[in-house]
C-alpha positions as CSV (number, residue, x, y, z in Angstrom):
1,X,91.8,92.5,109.4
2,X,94.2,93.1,106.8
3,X,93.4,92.0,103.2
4,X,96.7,90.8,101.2
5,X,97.2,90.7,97.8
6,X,96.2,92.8,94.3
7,X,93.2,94.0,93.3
8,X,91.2,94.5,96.5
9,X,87.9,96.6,96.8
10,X,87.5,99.1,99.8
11,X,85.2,101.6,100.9
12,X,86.4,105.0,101.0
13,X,84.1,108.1,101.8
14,X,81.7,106.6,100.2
15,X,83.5,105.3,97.0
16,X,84.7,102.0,95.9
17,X,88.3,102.0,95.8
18,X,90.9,99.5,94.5
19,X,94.0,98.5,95.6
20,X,97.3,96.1,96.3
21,X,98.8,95.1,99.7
22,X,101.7,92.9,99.6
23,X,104.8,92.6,102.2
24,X,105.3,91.9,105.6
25,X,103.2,92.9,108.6
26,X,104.5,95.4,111.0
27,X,107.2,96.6,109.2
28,X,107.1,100.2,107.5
29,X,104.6,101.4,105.2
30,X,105.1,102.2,102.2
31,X,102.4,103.6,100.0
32,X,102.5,104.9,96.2
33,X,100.3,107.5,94.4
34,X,100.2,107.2,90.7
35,X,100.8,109.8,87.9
36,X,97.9,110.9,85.8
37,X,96.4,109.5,83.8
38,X,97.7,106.2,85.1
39,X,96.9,103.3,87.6
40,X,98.3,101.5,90.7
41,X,99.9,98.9,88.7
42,X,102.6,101.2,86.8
43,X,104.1,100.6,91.0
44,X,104.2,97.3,89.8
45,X,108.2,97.0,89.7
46,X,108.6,98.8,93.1
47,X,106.6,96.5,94.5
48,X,108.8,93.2,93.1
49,X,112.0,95.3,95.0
50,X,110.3,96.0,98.2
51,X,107.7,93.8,99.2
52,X,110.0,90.9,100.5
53,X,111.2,93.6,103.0
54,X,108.1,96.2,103.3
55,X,104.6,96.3,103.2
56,X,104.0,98.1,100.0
57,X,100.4,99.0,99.2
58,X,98.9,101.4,96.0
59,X,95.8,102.7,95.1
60,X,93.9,103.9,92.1
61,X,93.2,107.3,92.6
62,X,89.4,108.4,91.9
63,X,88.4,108.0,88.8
64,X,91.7,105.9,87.4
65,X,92.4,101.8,87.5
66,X,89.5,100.2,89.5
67,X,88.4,103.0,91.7
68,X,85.0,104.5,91.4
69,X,84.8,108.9,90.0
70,X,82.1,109.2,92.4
71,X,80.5,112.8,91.8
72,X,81.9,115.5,93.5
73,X,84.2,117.6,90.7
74,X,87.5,116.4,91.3
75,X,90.6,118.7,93.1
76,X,94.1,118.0,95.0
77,X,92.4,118.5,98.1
78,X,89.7,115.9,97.3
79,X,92.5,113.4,96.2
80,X,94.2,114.3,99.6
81,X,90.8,113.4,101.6
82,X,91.0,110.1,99.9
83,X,93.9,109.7,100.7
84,X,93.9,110.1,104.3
85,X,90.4,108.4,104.7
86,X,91.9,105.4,102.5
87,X,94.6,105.3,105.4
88,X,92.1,105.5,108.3
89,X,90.4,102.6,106.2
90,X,93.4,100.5,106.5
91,X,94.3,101.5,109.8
92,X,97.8,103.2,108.6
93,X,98.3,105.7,111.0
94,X,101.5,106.8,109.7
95,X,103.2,105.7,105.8
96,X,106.2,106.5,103.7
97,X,104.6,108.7,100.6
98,X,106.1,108.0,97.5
99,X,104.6,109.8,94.7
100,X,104.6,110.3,90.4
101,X,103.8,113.6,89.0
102,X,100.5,114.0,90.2
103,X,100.8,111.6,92.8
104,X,103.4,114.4,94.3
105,X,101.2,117.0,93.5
106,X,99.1,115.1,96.3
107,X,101.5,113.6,98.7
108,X,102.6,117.1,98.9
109,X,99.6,118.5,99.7
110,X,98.3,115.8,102.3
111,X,101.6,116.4,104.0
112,X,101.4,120.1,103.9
113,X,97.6,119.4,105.9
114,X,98.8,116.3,107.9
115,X,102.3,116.2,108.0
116,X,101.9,113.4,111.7
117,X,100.9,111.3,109.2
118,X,104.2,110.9,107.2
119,X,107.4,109.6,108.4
120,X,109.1,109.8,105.0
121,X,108.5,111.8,101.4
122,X,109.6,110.1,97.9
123,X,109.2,112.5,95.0
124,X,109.6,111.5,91.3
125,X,109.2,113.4,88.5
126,X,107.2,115.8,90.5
127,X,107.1,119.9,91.3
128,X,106.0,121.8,94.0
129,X,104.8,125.3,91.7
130,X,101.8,125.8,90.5
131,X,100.8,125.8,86.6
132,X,101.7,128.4,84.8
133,X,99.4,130.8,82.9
134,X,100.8,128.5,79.7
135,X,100.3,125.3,81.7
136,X,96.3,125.8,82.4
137,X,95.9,127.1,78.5
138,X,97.1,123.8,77.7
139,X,95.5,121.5,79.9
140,X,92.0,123.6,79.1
141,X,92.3,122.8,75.6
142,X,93.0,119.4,76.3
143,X,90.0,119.0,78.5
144,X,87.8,121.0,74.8
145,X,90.0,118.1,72.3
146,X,88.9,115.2,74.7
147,X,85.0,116.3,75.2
148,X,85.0,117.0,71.5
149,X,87.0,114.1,69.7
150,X,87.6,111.9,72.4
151,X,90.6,110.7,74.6
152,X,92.6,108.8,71.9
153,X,94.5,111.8,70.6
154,X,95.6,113.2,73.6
155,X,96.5,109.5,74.8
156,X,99.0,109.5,71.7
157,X,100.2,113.0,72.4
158,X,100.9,112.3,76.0
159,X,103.0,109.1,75.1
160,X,105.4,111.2,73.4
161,X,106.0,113.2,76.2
162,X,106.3,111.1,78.9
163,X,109.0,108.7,77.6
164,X,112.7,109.6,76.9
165,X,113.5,109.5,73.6
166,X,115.5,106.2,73.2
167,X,112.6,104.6,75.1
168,X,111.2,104.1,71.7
169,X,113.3,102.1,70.7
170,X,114.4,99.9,73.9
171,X,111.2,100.0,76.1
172,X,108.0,98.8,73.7
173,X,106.7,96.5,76.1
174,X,106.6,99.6,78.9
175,X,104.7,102.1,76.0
176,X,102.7,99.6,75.2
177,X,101.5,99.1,79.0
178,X,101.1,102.9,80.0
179,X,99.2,103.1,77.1
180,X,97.0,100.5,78.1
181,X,97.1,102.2,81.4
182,X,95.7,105.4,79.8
183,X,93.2,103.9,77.4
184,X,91.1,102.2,80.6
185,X,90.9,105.9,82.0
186,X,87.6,107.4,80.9
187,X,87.1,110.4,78.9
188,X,85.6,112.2,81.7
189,X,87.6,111.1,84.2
190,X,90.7,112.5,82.0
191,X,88.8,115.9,81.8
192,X,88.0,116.1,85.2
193,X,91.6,115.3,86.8
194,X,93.5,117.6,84.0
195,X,90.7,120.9,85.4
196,X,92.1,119.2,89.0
197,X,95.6,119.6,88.4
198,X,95.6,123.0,86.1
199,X,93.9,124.8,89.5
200,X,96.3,122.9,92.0
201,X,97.9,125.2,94.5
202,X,101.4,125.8,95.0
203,X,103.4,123.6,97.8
204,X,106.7,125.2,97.8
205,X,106.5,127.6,100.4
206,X,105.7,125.0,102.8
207,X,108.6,122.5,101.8
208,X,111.1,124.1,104.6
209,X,109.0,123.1,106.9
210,X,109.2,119.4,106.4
211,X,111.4,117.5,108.9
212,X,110.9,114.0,107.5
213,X,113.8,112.7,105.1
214,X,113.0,113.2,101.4
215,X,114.4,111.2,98.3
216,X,113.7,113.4,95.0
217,X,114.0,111.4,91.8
218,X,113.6,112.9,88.1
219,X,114.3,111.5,84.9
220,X,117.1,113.2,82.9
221,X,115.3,113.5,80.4
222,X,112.1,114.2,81.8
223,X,110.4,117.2,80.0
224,X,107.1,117.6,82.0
225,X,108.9,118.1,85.1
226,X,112.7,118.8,84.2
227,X,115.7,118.6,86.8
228,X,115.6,122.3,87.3
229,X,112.2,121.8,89.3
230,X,113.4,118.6,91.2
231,X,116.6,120.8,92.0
232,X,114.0,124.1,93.6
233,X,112.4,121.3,95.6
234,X,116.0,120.1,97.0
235,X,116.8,123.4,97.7
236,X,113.6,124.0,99.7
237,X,114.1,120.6,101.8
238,X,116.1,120.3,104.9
239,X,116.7,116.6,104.7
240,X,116.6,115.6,100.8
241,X,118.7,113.7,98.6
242,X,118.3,114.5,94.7
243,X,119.1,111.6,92.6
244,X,118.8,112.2,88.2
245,X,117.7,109.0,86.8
246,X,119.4,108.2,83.7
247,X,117.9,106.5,80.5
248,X,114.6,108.3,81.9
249,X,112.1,110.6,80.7
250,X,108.7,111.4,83.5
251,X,108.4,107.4,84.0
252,X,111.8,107.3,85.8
253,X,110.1,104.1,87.9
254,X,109.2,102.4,84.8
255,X,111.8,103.1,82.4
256,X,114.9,102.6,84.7
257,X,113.3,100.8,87.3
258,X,116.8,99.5,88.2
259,X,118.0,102.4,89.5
260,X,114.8,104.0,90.4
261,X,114.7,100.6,93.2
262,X,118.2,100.7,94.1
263,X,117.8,104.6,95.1
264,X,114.2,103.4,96.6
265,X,116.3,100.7,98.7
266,X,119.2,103.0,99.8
267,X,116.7,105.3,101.3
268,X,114.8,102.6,103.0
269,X,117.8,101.2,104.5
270,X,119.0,104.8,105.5
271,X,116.0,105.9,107.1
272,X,113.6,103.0,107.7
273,X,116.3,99.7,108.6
274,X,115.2,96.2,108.7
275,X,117.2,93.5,110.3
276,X,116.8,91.1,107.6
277,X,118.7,88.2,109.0
């Protein structure tokens, strides 16, 4: 029996994880993966748009919002188990994937493995290539800075990178809750997910191969995972719309949410109608 609502405890291969269901039964699916190092609820504006049309649901990935680490060492493909065993939990046998930076790294990979189990692919601020030699560097001494002086540091590091610039200025309530996001994460959790992501394979080569329709959205300002790597995955994609979402830096969702929903909508209708009347 379905479970409605925010906040709801499931078990997953053997790990307590939380989630949100909201929207009407038997219409599409729609479920979000998060960014790093994030939670369900930064879907929280998505799921005002959608849910009077959709059934929306997210979920805290391992180790982030309300779900259990559990202790295996953390990877993409473990994420993408979850995933798919989270789904059998719910009895979703097939969902629109919409993921955020790492939430692509894994909707990509789960439909790379499973692609029966997707009938449609939303990418924001997301890549399909693998980190560089730079990248890894970077993310390893992250991982040293956080075991040795603790997460705060690379919380406020992160903040400055994620946001565009005049989101400073216009958008304090929305810092102010990603940070909050990234505060509840745990040290080790952190650590664990940044080694996770910095050994991630590459999904590009697979990307011609997809047949469902795919919305790519980055912010144009977005400096984690700039236009030009939302543009390779367009190019890659036999049925894709790019859109650039303005006013935006990695959050696109949260700092434009506007016209992150109105593009979310005009794909929905597109591909996934509802008579509404």
């Amino acid at each position: 029996m379905r479970s409605l609502g925010t906040n709801i405890n499931t078990n997953v291969n053997g790990l307590m994880v939380s989630y949100n269901d909201e929207g009407p039964v038997g219409t599409p699916v729609v479920l979000f993966i998060h960014g790093f190092p994030l939670n369900k609820s930064m879907w929280n504006a998505q799921f005002e748009a959608l849910k009077p049309t959709y059934r929306v649901i997210a979920y805290d990935v391992r180790g982030h919002g309300n779900s259990e680490a559990g202790t295996e060492d953390f990877s993409i493909e473990l994420f993408v188990e979850d995933l798919l065993g989270f789904m059998d939990t719910l009895q979703l046998d097939q969902v629109i994937l919409c993921g955020l930076s790492m939430g692509g790294y894994i909707a990509l990979s789960a439909i790379e493995k499973h692609p029966e189990r997707f009938i449609g692919l939303v990418l924001s601020d997301t890549q399909c290539l693998a980190d560089t030699p730079e990248a890894i560097a970077k993310r390893m001494a992250a991982i040293e800075s956080i075991r040795e002086k603790g997460a705060e540091l690379y919380v406020e590091q992160s903040i400055q990178n994620l946001f565009a610039v005049a989101s400073f200025d216009t958008k304090p309530m929305e810092i102010g809750s990603v940070k909050e996001m990234m505060n509840k994460t745990t040290a080790q959790s952190m650590c664990n997910t940044l080694h996770a992501l910095a050994v991630r394979k590459e999904t590009c080569s697979k990307l011609s191969e997809l047949t469902m329709p795919i919305l790519i959205l980055v912010g144009q300002e977005d400096k984690i995972t700039p236009p030009k790597v939302a543009r390779l995955m367009l190019d890659k994609t036999q049925h894709s719309t790019l859109v650039i979402v303005e006013h935006a830096g990695h959050l696109a969702n949260i700092e434009n949410p506007h016209q992150f929903n109105q593009q979310l909508m005009n794909f929905m209708d597109r591909y996934f109608p509802i008579d509404k009347h």
